[in-house]
N, C-alpha and C positions, 0 to 999 in steps of 0.2 A: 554453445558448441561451435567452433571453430570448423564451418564448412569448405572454405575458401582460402588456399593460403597462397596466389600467385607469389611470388618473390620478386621473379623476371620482371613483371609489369607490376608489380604494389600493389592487385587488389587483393583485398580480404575480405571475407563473411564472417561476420557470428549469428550463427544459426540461434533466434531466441523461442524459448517456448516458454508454458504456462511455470512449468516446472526448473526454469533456468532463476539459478540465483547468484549471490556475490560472488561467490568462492568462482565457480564454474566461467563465470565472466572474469575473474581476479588471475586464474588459468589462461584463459585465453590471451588477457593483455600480457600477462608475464613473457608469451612467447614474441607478440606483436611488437614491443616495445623495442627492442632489438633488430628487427624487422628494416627494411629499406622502405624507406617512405614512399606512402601512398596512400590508397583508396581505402575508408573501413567500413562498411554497411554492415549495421543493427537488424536483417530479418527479421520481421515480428511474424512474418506466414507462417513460418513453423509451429505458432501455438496451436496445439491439434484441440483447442477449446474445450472446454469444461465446459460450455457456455452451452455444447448439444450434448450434454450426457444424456443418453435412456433416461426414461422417467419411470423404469420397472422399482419394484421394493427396496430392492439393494441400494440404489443410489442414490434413495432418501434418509434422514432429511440432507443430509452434508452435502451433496453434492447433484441437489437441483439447480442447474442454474446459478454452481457456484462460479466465481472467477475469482481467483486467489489475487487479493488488489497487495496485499502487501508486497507480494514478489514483484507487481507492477511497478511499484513506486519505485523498488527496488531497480530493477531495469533500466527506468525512464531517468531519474536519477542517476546512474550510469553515463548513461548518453549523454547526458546534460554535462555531467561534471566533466568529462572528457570534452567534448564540443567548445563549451564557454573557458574550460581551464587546460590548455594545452601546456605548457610552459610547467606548473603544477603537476600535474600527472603525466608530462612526460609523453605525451602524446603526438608524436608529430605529423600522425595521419589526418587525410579530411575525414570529417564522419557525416556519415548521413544514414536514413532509412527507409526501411520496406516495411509499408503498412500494408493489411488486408484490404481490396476492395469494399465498395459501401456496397455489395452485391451480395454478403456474407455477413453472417448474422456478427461475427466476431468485429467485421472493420463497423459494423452500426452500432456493437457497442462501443470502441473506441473513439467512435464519433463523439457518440454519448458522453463518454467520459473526459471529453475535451484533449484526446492524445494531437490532435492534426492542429487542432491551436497551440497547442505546448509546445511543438515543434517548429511551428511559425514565429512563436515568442523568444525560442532560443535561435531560434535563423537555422534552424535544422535540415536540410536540402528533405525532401520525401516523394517515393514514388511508391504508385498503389500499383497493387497485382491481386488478380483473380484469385481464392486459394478453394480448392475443390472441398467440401462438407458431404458426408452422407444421406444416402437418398433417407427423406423423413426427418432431418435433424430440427429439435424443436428448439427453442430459447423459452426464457423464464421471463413471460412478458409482462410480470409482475414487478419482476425489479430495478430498483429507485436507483436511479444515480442521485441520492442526495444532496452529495458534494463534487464537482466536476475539481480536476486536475486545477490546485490554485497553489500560486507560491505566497506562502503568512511571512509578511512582513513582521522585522521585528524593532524597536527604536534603540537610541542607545543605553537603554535602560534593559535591554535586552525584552522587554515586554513585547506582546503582538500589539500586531496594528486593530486599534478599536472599533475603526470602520470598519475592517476586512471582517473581526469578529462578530459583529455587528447582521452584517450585509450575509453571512452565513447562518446566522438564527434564524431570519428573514428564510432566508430559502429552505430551510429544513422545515418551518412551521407549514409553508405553505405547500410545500411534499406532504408533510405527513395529511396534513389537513383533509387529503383526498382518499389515506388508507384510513384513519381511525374516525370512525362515529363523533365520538366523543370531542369537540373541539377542543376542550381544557388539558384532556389527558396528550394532545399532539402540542399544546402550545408548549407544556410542563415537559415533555419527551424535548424538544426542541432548547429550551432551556439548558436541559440540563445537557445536551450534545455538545452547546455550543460556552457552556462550563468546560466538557471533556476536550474538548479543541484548543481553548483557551491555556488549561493547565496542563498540555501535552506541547505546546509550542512557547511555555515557559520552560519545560522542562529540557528541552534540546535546541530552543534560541529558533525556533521556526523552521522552518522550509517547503516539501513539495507534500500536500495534501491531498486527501482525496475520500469519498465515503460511498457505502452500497451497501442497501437496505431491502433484505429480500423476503417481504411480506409472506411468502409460502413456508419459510422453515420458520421466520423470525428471527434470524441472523442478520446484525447491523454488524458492517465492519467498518472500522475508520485508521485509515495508515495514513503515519506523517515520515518523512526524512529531510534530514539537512545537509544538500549535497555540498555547500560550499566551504565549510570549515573541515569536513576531512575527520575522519577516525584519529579520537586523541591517545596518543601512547603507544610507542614503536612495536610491545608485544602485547599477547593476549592477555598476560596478568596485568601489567601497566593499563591495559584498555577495561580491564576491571574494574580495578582500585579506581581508578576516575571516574570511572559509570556510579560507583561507589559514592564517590565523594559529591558527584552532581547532587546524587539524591539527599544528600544531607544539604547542601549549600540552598537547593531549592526545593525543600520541606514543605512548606505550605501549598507550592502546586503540585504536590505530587500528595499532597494529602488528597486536595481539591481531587484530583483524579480517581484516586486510589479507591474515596470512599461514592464517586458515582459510580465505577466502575461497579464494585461488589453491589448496590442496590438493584442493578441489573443483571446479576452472577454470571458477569462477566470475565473477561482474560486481558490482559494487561500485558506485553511486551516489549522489555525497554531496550536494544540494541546500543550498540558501540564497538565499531569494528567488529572482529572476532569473539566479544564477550556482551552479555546476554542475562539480563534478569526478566522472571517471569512469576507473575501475581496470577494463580488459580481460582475460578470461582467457588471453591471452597475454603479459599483466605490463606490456602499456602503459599511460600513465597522459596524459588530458587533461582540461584546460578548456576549459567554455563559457561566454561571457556573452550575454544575450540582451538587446537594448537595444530594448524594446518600446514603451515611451512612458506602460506603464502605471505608476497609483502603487502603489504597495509596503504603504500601509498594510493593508490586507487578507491579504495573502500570510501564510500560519502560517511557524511558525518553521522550524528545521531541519531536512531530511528525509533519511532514507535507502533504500534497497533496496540485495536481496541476491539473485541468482536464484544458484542451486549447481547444476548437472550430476551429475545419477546415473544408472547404467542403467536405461536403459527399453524398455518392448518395442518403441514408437514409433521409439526410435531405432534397435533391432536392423532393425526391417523396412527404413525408412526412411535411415538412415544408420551405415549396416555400420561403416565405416573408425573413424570417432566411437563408436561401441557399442565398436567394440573396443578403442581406444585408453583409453577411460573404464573398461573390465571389465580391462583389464590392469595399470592405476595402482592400480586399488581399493582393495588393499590396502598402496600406501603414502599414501593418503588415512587410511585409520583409525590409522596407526602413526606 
């Protein structure tokens, strides 16, 4: 949301929250773009945090300790595409941003997630501020930053970088290592994530990664985008047909994915601009186009997420019949 709109003097705000997405930032620049140059600061204090939801009935299992990472990538990618590609998108403001302090459970996990390096790596300016939390607010001191904020190289084979996937299996093994008992079943869980990494960063030529694994519901999420190539195809059906045609031209990683994802009945998200397919863990598969009015040039490239289903205690309390059916497949998930 656009808090800030000096004119006289060029500075700007965009107010970001948990809940801020493309369109809504797509908004924003629409006006700014035209705008007399100046100042653009990215607010992230706004996010009023999932991170302290109540831990009463109602807010399990979905949303203990959730933080919605897709929208993050989303965002941060923003920033990024604007910051590094001004010329491109038309940007002709400085950008910079407002992180939470490391005072606030929100700016610790941003720590976590490697946002203050990210922003160092794009030369990002950032300043911290205080943000007020409720008396009592807890955090979910259970969950994994699996995968910190990494950009996946890709070569010109358009394949990932083998180290980087490499050097990612490495650190989820040794994540999990510390939730599951079972050594074998976290080496096989780890494998097969960094399968799902590998045929998700074939699938949309790489970019900004990142994963969170939240041992109390069982919920692993993993979102990628590629902010530098840019939403392909001027409208929403044109950004179809090519999301379309991607998936046919790179079939075999989208098998690779397709079929670890269902082993874990999981959800599957593949973005492209304005239009959107989506694999249910029931094996259905739809499109969306959203015909909003906005332009596309700003929109980053290709996006995905991945949320997997594991057990968790959240679901043992909360949803018996799902704990069980998930604890009784488990082992033809790792096999």
């Amino acid at each position: 949301m656009l808090v800030v709109a000096d004119l006289p003097r060029g500075n700007y705000t965009i107010g970001v929250s948990e809940s801020t997405g493309i369109n809504e930032l797509l908004s924003d620049m629409s006006y700014l773009i035209e705008a007399p140059t100046g100042h653009l600061v990215f607010d992230f204090t706004h996010t009023a945090s999932n991170l302290t939801q109540a831990v009463a009935s109602e807010h399990l299992p979905g949303h203990f300790g959730f933080h919605p990472l897709d929208r993050t990538i989303e965002q941060l990618s923003f920033v990024g595409r604007l910051a590094e590609m001004p010329l491109l998108t038309c940007c002709q403001h400085k950008v910079s941003v407002v992180l939470p302090g490391l005072s606030s459970h929100l700016g610790q996990f941003f720590t976590q997630l490697g946002v203050f390096e990210l922003m160092n790596k794009w030369k990002v300016p950032v300043e911290t501020r205080d943000i007020w939390e409720p008396d009592g607010a807890r955090d979910d001191e259970t969950r994994q930053v699996l995968i910190p904020l990494i950009d996946i190289r890709v070569n010109n084979a358009s394949s990932p970088d083998a180290a980087q996937i490499t050097e990612i299996r490495h650190r989820i093994t040794g994540s999990l290592f510390a939730t599951f008992e079972d050594v074998d079943a976290a080496a096989q869980i780890s494998e097969m994530i960094g399968d799902i990494v590998k045929g998700i960063a074939d699938l949309i030529r790489g970019g900004l990664l990142a994963s969170l694994y939240f041992p109390t519901t069982g919920y692993l999420e993993l979102s990628m985008m590629n902010r530098t190539e840019g939403a392909v195809g001027s409208t929403p059906d044109e950004q179809l047909d090519t999301l379309a045609s991607q998936l046919e031209t790179t079939a075999p990683a989208f098998q690779q994915v397709h079929d670890r994802v269902m082993r874990c009945y999981g959800t599957l998200q593949l973005c492209n601009g304005f239009a959107s397919t989506l694999l249910a863990p029931d094996g259905s598969f739809a499109t969306m186009v959203e015909r909003n009015g906005l332009p596309s040039i700003n929109v980053p490239g290709p996006r995905a997420t991945v949320v997997l289903q594991m057990p968790g205690e959240a679901l043992i309390l909360w949803e018996p019949f799902a704990y069980e059916r998930v604890t009784m497949m488990w082992p033809n998930i790792l096999n």
